[in-house]
N, C-alpha and C positions, 0 to 999 in steps of 0.2 A: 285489692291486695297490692300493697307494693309491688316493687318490682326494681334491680339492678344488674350489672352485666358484669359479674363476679365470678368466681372460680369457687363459689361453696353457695352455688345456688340449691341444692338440692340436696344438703347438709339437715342433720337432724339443729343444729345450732344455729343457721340460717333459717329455717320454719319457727326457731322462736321467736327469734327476732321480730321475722315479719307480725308474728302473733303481740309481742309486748310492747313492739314500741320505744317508746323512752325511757322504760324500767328494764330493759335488757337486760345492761349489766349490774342491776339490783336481781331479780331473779335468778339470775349466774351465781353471785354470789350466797343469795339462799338456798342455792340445789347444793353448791358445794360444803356448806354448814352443815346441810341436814345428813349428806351422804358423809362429810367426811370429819367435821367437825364433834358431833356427840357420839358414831360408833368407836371413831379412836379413842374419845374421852373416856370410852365404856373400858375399853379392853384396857385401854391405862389402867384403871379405876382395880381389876380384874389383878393385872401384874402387881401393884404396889398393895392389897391384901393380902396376895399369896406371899409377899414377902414380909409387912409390916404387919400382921396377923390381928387386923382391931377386931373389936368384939362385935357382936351382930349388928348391935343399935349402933356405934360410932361407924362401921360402915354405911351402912344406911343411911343418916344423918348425914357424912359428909357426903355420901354422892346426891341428895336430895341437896342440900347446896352447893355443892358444885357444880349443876345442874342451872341451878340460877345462876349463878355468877356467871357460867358460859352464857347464859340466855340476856343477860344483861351486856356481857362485851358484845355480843353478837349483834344485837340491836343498837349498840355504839357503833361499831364498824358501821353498819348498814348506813345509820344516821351521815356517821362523817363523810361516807362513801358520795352522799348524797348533795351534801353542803360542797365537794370537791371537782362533780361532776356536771355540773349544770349547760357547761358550751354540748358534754355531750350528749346530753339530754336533749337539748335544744335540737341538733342536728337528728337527732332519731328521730324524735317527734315529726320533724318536717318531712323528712321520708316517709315513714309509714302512712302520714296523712296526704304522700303524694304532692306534696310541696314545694316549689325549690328551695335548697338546702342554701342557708347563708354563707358567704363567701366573707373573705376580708382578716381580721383579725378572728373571729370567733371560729370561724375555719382552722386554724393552726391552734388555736386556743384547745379544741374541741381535740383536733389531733395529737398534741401535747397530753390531755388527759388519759385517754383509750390506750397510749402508748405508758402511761406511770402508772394505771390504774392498779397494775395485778402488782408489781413491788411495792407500790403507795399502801395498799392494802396488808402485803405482809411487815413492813414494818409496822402499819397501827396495830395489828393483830399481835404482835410482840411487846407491846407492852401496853395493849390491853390484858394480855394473858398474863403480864408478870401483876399490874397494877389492880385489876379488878378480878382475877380467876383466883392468883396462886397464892397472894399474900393473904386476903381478905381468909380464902380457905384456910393458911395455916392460925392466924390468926384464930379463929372459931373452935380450931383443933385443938390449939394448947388452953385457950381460956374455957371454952365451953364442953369438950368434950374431954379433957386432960390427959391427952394422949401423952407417949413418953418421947424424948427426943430422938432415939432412932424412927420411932414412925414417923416424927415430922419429917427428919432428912431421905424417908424411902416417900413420904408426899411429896416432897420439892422435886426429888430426883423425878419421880413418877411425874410431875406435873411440868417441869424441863423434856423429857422426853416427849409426851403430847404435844409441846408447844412445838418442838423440832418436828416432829414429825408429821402434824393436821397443818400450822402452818407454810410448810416446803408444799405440802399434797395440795391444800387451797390455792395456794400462789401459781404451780403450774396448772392445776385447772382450768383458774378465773384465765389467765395467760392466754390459754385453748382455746376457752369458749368465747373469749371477744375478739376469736381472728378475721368473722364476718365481718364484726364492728371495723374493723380494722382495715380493711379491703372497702368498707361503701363508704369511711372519711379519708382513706387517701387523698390530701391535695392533689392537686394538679401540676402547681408550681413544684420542680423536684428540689430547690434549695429548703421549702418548707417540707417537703419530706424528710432531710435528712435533718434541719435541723428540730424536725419535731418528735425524731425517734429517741426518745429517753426511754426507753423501757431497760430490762434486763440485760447486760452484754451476758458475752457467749464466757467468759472470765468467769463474772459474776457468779451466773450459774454455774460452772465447773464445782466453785469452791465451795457455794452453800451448799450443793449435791455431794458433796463428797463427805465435810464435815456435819452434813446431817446425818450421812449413813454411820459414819464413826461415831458420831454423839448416842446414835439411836443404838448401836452395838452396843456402848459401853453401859449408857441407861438402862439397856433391858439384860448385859447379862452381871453386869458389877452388881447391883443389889441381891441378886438371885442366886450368885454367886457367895456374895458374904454373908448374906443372912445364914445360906447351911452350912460355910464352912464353919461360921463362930458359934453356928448350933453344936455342931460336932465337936468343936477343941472347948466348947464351951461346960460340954457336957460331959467328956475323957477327963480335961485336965482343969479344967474351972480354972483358967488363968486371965485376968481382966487384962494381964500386960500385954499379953499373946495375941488378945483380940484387938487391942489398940495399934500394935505394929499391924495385924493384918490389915485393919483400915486405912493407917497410913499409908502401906505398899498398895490399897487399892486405889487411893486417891495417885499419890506420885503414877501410879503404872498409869491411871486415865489420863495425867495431865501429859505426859509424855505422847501415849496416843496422839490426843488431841494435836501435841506440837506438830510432830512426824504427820498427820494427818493435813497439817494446816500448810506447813511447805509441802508435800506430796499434791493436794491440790492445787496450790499456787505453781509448783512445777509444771502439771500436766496441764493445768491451763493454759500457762504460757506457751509454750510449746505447741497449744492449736490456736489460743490468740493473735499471739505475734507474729506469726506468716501473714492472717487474716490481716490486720490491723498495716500490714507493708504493702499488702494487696491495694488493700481501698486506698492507702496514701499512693501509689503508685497508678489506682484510676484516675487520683485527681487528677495527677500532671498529663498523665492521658489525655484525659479531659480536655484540658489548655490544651493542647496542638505537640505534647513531646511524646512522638509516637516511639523514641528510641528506650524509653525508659524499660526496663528489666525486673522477673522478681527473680530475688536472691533463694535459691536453690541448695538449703543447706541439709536436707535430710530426706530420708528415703520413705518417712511412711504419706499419707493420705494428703498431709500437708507439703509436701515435696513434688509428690507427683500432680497437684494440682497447681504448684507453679511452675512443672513444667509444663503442662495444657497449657495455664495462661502464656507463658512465654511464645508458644506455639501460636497462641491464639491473636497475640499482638503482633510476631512475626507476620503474621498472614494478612493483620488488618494493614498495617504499614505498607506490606504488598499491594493490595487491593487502593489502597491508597495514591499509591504510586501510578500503579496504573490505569485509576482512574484519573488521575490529574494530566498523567499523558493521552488517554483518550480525549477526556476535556480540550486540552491543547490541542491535538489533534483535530479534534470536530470543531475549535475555533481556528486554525488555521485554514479547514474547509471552508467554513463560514465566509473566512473574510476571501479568500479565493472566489468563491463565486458571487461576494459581491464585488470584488474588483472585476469580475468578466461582467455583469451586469453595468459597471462602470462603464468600462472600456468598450461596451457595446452602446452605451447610452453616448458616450462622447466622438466614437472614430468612427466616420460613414464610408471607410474605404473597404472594401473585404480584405484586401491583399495585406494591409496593414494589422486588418482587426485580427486575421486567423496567426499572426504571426507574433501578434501579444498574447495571443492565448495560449496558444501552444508554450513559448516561453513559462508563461506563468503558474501554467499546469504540473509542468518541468521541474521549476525551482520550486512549488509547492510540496509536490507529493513523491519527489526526490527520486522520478522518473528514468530510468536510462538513454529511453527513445519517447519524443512525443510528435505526431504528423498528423496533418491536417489534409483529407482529399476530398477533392468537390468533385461531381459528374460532369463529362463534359456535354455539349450542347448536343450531340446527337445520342447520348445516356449509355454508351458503349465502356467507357473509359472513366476510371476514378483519378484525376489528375492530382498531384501531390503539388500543394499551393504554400504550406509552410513545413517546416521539419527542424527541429533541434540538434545540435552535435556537429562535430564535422562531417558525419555521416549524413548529416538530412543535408549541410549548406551542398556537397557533391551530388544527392540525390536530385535539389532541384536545378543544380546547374548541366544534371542529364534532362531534364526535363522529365522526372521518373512518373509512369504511370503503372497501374492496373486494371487488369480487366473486370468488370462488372459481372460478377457473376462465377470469373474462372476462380483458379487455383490459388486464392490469398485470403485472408479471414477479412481484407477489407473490402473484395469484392462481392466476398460471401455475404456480409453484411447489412452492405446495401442494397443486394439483390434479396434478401429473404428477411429486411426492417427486422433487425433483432441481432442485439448483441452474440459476438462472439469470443468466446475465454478460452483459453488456452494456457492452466496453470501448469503446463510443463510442455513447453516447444517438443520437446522429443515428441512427443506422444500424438501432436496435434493432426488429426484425419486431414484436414485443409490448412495449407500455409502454405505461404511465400518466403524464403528463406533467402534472407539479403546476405550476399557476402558482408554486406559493410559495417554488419549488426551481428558480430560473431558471439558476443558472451547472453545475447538475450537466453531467458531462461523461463518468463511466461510472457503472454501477450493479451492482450483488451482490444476489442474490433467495436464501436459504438457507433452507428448510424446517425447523422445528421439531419433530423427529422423536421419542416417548418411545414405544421400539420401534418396530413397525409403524404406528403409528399417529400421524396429525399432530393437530400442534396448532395451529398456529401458522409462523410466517417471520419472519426476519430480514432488513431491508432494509438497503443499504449504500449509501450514495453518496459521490463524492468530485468534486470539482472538475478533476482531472486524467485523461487519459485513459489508457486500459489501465492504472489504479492497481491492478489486484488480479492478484498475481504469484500461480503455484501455491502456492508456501509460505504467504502471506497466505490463501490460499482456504481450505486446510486448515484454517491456527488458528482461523480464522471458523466452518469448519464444526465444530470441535470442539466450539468454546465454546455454538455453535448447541445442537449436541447435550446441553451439560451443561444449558445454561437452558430446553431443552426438558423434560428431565429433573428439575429444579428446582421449574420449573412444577409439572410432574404431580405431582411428589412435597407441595407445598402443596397442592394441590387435593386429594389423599388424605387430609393431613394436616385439612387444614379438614374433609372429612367424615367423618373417624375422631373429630376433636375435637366435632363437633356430636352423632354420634351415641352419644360419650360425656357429652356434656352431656344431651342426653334420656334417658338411661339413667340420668343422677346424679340427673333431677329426678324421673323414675317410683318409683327406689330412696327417693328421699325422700318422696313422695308415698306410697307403700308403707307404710315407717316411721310417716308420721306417721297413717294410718288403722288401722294393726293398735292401736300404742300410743293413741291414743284412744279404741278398743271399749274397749283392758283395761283405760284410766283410767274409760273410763264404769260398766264393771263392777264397780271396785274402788276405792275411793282408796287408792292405795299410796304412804305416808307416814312415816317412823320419826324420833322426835327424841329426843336423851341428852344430857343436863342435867349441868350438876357445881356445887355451890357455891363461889364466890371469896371467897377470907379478906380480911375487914373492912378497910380500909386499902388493897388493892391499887391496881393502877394501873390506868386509866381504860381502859373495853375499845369496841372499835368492830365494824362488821358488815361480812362481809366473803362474796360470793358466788361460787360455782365456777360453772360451765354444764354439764350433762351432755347433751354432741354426741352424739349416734351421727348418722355420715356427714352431715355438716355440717346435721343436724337435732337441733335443743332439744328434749330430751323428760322434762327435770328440773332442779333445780336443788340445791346443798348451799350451806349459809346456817347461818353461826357467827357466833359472838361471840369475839372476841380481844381482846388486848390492844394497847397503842401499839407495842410492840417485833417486831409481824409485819413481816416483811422481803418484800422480792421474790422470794429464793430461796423461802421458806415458802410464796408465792402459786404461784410455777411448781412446785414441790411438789405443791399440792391441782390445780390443774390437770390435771398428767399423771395426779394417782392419779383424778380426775374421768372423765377418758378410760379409763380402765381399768373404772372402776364403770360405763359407759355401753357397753362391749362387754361388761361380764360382764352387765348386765340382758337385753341383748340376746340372748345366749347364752341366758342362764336362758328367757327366752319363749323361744326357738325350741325349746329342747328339751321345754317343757310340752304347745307345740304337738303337736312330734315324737309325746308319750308319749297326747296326748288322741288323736290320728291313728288309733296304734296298738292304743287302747283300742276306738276305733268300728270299725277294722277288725276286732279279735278278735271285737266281738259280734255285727256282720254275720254272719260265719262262722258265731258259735254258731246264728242264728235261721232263716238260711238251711239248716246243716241239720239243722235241730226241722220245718222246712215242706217238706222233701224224705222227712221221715220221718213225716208223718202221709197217709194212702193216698187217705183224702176228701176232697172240698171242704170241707168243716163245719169238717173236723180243720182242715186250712190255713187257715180262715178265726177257727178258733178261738185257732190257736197263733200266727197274725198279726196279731189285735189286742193278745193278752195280751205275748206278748214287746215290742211296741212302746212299750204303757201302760207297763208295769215298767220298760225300760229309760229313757226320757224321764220317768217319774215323774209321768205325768198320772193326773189325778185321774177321767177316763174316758177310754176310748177309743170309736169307732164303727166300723167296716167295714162295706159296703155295696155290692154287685156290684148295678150297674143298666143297661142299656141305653136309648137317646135312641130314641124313635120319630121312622121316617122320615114326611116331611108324603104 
C-alpha cells in the first residue's frame, strides 16, 4: 500500500486514491456523474413536464434520449479528461506503485493539471451540454416528436437550468475530491507552487455561486410560474396579447435579475477578494526583507479584522526580528570577545599585562560598570586585586585593595566555595562587600578563576542595572573566566620555565667559562698565518670575529684585510667563528671524554695489581709504586698509622 505524510491520510478520498492509482481523478469524476449528473437530469426532466405537459410517449422518448446524449457527453468529458491529464497520471501511477515520483518539468506540469482539472472540466462540461445534450435534444423534439414551441422553450430552460446547476455541483466535487491529489503533488520548490496554482480563485467562485443560484431560482420558478398564470388569463380572458406581455415582463424581470445578480456578486466578491489579493501582494514584499509593509484596514467585518491580526502579526515578526539581529550581534560581539581574550592570552606572557587587557576588554564589550580581576595570594588568605577598571579600580590598586578569602565579599565567597556568585540586586545580597567607590552598582557577578582544580583567582562584574547578567551572559563570562585563568597559569609556568632556563644559561656559562680558563691557564692556545702583500696594493684594515660558545667569549680571530671587505665577508667569518667555537668545544669535551677514560683503564689496572698481591707489604708496595709511576712523582710515601685515643 502506499503511503504519504499528508493531512487527509485517513479520508474516505485518500483510501481511493491509494485503491485507483492513476485513474483517481477519472473515478472522481464518475462518482460525481452518476451521483449528480443523471439524478439532477432526472428531476430536470420531472419540472419541465410539470410545466410543458408532453404527452406520455414524447416524455418517454425524450428522456430515453436524453439519456444518451448525457451518456455520450459524459464519456467525452471522461475521454478529454484523460487526453489533459497524463503528467498526472504519470505521477499517481508512481506513487501507488511506491516509486519515485518524477521531478523537473513534469512535476509542475502534473501540478498545473490537478490544479485546472475541476474548472477544465466545468467549462468542457458547458458546452458539451449545450453542443451534444441540448441542441441535439431539441432538434429531435421539434423534427421527430413535433412538439410546440413553448415546450421547446420550457426544454431549453429546463435543460439551462441542469446545466447550472449538475455542472456548479460537479465542479465543486471533482474540486473536493482531488484535495489528496493535491497535497501528495505539492512541489517542493514554493515559486512552482504558486505559479502552478491555476485553479478557481476565491472571485471566481463568489460569482458563479451566486449567479447559479439566481439562474437556478429564475429556471425553476419563471416557467412554473407562467405556464399557470397563462393557464389562467388564458382561460378567463382568452387573450393571446395578455399572455405575450406576460412573457415579455417575465423575460425583462429575469434579465434584470440576472444583471443585479451579476454586479451583486461581483460586489461581494470584491470586497472579500481584494483585501485577500493586497494580503498576498503585501507577503511578497514581506518576503523580500520590507518588514514595514502594512495591510490597509478599511472595514469592519472578517476581512478587516483579519488585517488587523496580520498587521499585529507582522508587528510582532519585525520585533522578533529585531531582536533577534540584536542578540545575533550580541552573541557575535561575545564571540569576538573571547576570541580576542584567547588572543591576548595566546600573545602576552606577562599576567600583570594580560589581566589588565582583559578586564578592559570585558568592560568595553558587555558595557560593564565595574570589571576587576583578583588573584590569591601565596599564602591563599587574600584575593589581591591585580587589575580594575574606572577611576575607581586605578584608586583601588593604587591602595593596594584586597580581600579576604573566604570573608565578607562575593569575591572571597567565590573563591572559597569554586562557584559563581550573583547578586541581581546589591540590596538584597546575604554576602557583599560594599565599596564606597562603587556607589551606583545595582547587581554583581563573583566568577572564580579556575586552571583545573585549582584556583587562582575571580572575576568581578558589576553593572549599574539590575538583574543585568542573563544566563547566556554568565556563561561567556564564565568561559572567558576560564581562559584568563588558564592564561594566567600558563604565564606563571612560562616566567618559571624562563627563569629556570636563564639560571641554567648562566651556570652553562659559568661552566664554560672555568673549564676554558684552567685549559688557557695550562696552555696558551694560539695560532697565527701570515702571507706577504705585493708592493703597491691597497691599504688593509683589522678586522675581528668573536668566538661565542653559548653566548660566552672564549677567543677571538683578528686579520688584516683589505678596504674592499664587504658585510657579506664579515657575516661570512662570523658564522664560520661560530663553527670554530663549537668545534673547540667539541674538541675539549672529547680530550676530557679520552683523559676520563684513560684514569679509569688505570684505576682498573692498579686495583687489580693490589687484589693480586696476598700481603699487606705487597699492597702496600704495589700501591705506592703504581701511584708514583702513573702521576710521575718524583717520590712517593705510604704510611698505615693510627691516632691515639687521649
Amino acid at each position: 500500500m502506499p503511503s504519504t505524510t499528508t493531512s487527509t491520510h485517513q479520508s474516505f478520498f485518500f483510501r481511493q486514491m491509494a485503491r485507483t492509482g492513476r485513474y483517481y481523478h477519472i473515478y472522481s469524476i464518475a462518482i460525481a456523474q452518476l451521483l449528480i449528473s443523471y439524478p439532477g437530469a432526472g428531476l430536470v426532466a420531472l419540472a419541465i413536464q410539470n410545466n410543458a405537459r408532453f404527452s406520455q410517449e414524447q416524455f418517454l422518448q425524450s428522456a430515453l434520449v436524453a439519456g444518451l446524449f448525457i451518456l455520450i457527453g459524459n464519456l467525452l468529458l471522461i475521454l478529454d479528461t484523460l487526453r489533459a491529464t497524463r503528467d498526472f497520471s504519470q505521477r499517481l501511477q508512481q506513487w501507488h506503485a511506491g516509486q519515485p515520483m518524477s521531478l523537473g518539468a513534469v512535476e509542475i506540469r502534473a501540478w498545473r493539471q490537478v490544479n485546472a482539472l475541476a474548472w477544465r472540466y466545468g467549462a468542457a462540461a458547458i458546452l458539451v451540454a449545450i453542443v451534444v445534450d441540448t441542441l441535439p435534444l431539441l432538434v429531435y423534439q421539434w423534427l421527430i416528436l413535433k412538439v410546440t414551441f413553448n415546450q421547446l422553450v420550457y426544454t431549453a430552460l429546463g435543460s439551462a437550468l441542469a446545466a447550472i446547476v449538475v455542472i456548479l455541483s460537479m465542479a465543486l466535487f471533482i474540486e473536493y475530491a482531488l484535495r489528496p491529489a493535491r497535497e501528495l503533488l505539492l512541489p517542493v520548490n514554493f515559486e512552482q507552487q504558486v505559479t502552478g496554482a491555476v485553479g478557481f480563485q476565491l472571485r471566481q467562485k463568489f460569482v458563479l455561486a451566486i449567479l447559479g443560484l439566481i439562474g437556478f431560482s429564475i429556471l425553476i420558478v419563471a416557467p412554473l410560474g407562467y405556464s399557470k398564470t397563462s393557464q389562467a388569463i388564458f382561460e378567463t380572458i382568452a387573450s393571446l396579447q395578455t399572455l405575450q406581455e406576460l412573457q415579455t415582463g417575465y423575460i425583462l424581470v429575469s434579465i434584470v435579475a440576472l444583471l443585479l445578480g451579476a454586479v451583486l456578486a461581483i460586489s461581494l466578491s470584491e470586497s472579500v477578494s481584494a483585501p485577500l489579493r493586497e494580503l498576498i501582494t503585501i507577503f511578497g514584499r514581506i518576503e523580500k526583507g520590507d518588514m514595514k509593509q502594512r495591510a490597509l484596514v478599511s472595514t469592519t467585518d472578517e476581512t478587516g479584522e483579519l488585517a488587523i491580526y496580520f498587521n499585529r502579526m507582522i508587528s510582532r515578526l519585525e520585533e522578533l526580528q529585531l531582536n533577534l539581529e540584536k542578540r545575533v550581534e550580541e552573541q557575535t560581539e561575545k564571540l569576538r570577545a573571547s576570541n580576542e581574550v584567547g588572543r591576548i592570552a595566546s600573545t602576552i606572557l606577562d599576567p600583570d599585562i594580560l589581566v589588565t587587557r582583559v578586564a578592559s576588554l570585558i568592560s568595553k564589550t558587555f558595557d560593564y560598570y565595574y570589571v576587576a580581576v583578583f588573584l590569591v595570594s601565596e599564602n591563599g588568605r587574600w584575593a589581591e586585586l591585580k587589575a580594575a577598571t574606572g577611576a575607581a579600580g586605578e584608586t583601588l590598586l593604587a591602595r593596594g585593595h584586597r580581600l579576604q578569602v573566604g570573608g565578607n565579599s562575593m569575591v572571597g565567597a567565590a573563591i572559597a566555595d569554586l562557584e559563581a556568585k550573583i547578586a541581581m540586586d546589591v540590596g538584597k545580597a546575604a554576602v557583599r562587600f560594599n565599596n564606597p567607590l562603587l556607589p551606583n552598582t545595582r547587581s554583581e557577578l563573583a566568577l572564580p578563576l579556575l586552571a583545573g582544580e585549582r584556583v587562582i583567582g575571580a572575576l568581578d562584574v558589576q553593572s549599574i542595572r539590575e538583574a543585568d547578567f542573563k544566563p547566556d551572559d554568565i556563561a561567556t563570562l564564565q568561559n572567558l573566566a576560564n581562559q584568563v585563568a588558564i592564561s594566567i597559569e600558563n604565564a606563571r609556568l612560562f616566567r618559571e620555565m624562563d627563569s629556570a632556563l636563564e639560571e641554567l644559561r648562566q651556570v652553562n656559562q659559568q661552566y664554560i667559562h672555568t673549564t676554558w680558563t684552567e685549559k688557557l691557564r695550562a696552555k696558551k692556545l694560539e695560532f697565527t698565518a701570515q702571507s706577504t702583500l705585493a708592493e703597491g696594493s691597497e691599504p688593509t684594515r683589522e678586522i675581528a670575529a668573536s668566538l661565542n660558545l653559548r653566548d660566552q667569549p672564549i677567543g677571538a680571530i683578528q686579520m688584516q684585510v683589505g678596504e674592499s671587505w664587504t658585510a657579506e665577508d664579515q657575516a661570512w667569518v662570523d658564522a664560520l667563528a661560530t663553527q670554530v667555537a663549537i668545534s673547540l668545544e667539541n674538541a675539549r669535551l672529547i680530550e676530557e671524554s679520552n683523559q676520563s677514560a684513560l684514569r679509569e683503564r688505570l684505576s682498573a689496572l692498579i686495583i687489580q695489581k693490589l687484589w693480586a698481591s696476598p700481603t699487606v707489604d705487597g699492597i702496600l708496595q704495589t700501591a705506592v709504586r703504581e701511584l708514583g709511576r702513573a702521576l710521575e712523582a718524583s717520590e712517593a710515601t705510604i704510611e698505615l698509622k693510627m691516632d691515639e685515643k687521649p
